[in-house]
C-alpha positions as CSV (number, residue, x, y, z in Angstrom):
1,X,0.0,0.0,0.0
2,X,3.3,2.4,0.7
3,X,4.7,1.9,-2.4
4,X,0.9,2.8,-4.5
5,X,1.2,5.3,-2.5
6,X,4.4,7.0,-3.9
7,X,3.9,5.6,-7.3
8,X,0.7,7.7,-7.4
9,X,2.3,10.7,-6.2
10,X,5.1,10.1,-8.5
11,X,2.3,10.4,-11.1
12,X,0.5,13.1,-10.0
13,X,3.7,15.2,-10.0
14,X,4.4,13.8,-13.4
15,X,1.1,14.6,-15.0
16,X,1.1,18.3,-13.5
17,X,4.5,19.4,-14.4
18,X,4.0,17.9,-18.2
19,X,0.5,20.1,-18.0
20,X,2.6,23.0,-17.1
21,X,5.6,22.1,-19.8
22,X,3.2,21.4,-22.4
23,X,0.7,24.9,-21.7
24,X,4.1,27.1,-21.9
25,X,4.8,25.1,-25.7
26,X,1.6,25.7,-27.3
27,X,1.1,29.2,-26.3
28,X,5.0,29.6,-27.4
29,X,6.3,30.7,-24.2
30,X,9.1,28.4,-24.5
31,X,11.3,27.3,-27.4
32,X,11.4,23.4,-28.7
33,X,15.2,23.0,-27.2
34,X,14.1,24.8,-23.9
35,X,11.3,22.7,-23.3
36,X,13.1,19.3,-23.9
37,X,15.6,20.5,-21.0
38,X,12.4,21.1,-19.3
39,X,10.9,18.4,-19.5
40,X,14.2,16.5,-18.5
41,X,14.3,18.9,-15.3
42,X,10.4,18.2,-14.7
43,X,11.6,14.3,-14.8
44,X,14.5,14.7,-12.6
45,X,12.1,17.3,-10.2
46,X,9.8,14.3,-9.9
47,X,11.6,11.5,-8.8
48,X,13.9,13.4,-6.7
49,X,10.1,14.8,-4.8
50,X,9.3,10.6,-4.8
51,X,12.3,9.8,-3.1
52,X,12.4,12.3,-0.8
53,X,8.1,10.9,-0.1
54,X,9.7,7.6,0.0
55,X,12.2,8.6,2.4
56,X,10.1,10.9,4.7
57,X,7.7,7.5,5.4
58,X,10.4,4.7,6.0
59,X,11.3,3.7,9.2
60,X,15.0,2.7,8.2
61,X,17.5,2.3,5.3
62,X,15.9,5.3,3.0
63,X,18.6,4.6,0.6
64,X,16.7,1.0,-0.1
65,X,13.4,2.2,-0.2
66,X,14.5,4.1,-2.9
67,X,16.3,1.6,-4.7
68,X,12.6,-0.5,-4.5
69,X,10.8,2.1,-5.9
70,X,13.1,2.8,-8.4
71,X,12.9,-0.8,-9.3
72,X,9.4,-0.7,-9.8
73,X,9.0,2.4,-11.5
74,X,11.9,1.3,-13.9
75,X,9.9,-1.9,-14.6
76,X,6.5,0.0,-15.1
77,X,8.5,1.8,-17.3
78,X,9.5,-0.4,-19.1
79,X,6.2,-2.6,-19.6
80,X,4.9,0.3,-21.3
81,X,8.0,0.6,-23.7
82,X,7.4,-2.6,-24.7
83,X,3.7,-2.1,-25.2
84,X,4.0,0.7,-27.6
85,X,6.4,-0.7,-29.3
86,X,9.4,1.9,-28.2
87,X,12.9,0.8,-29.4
88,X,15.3,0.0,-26.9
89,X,18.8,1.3,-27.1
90,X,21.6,2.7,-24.5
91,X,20.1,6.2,-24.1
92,X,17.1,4.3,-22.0
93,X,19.3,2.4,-20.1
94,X,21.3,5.9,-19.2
95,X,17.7,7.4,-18.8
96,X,16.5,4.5,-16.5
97,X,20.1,4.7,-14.5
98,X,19.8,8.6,-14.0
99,X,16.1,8.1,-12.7
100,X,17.0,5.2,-10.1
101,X,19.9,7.0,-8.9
102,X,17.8,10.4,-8.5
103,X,15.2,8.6,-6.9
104,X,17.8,6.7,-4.1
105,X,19.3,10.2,-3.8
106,X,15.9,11.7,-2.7
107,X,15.1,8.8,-0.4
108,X,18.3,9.3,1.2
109,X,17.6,13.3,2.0
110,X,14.1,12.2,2.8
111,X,15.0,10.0,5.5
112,X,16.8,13.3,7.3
113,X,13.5,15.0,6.9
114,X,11.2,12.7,8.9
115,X,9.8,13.1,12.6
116,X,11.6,11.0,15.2
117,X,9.1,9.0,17.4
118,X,9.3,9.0,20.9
């Protein structure tokens, strides 16, 4: 139930900062290179805000809480490559690398941000 949890906050984090990304391109706020980078910041924005939800609700060992999530979002990811058919080369294996490591970073600073029980 924790980890539905994150994954739909992960989500909803996703889906707002790609509303926002995609309102500045069609009203031409931004540029087509600016809004790549972006949307590569929104990415990184998001899983570093799920880690750091990850971390922030563990009891111990934020570090593998993210790694678990980052698992799981990596293979969700990948289902849905591989339902629409998406080639697979080295740039998604860099892309899926930079988001697990994000999200373990975030889970790590997380951990320092919950409330000690007494």
């Amino acid at each position: 139930m924790k980890y539905l949890k994150t994954i739909l906050f992960m989500f909803s984090i996703m889906l707002i900062l790609s509303l926002i990304t995609t309102i500045l391109y069609y009203f031409n706020i931004t540029g087509e290179s600016f809004n790549n980078i972006l949307k590569i910041f929104s990415f990184i924005i998001t899983f570093i805000l799920t880690g750091i939800y990850i971390g922030k609700n563990s009891t111990k060992k934020g570090w593998f809480e993210g790694v678990k999530i980052s698992l799981i979002t990596i293979l969700m990811f990948l289902i849905l490559s591989l339902i629409f058919k998406h080639s697979f080369d080295i740039w998604q294996i860099i892309y899926y690398l930079i988001l697990s490591i994000t999200i373990t970073l975030g889970s790590m600073i997380g951990i320092n941000f919950r409330k000690e029980k007494k």
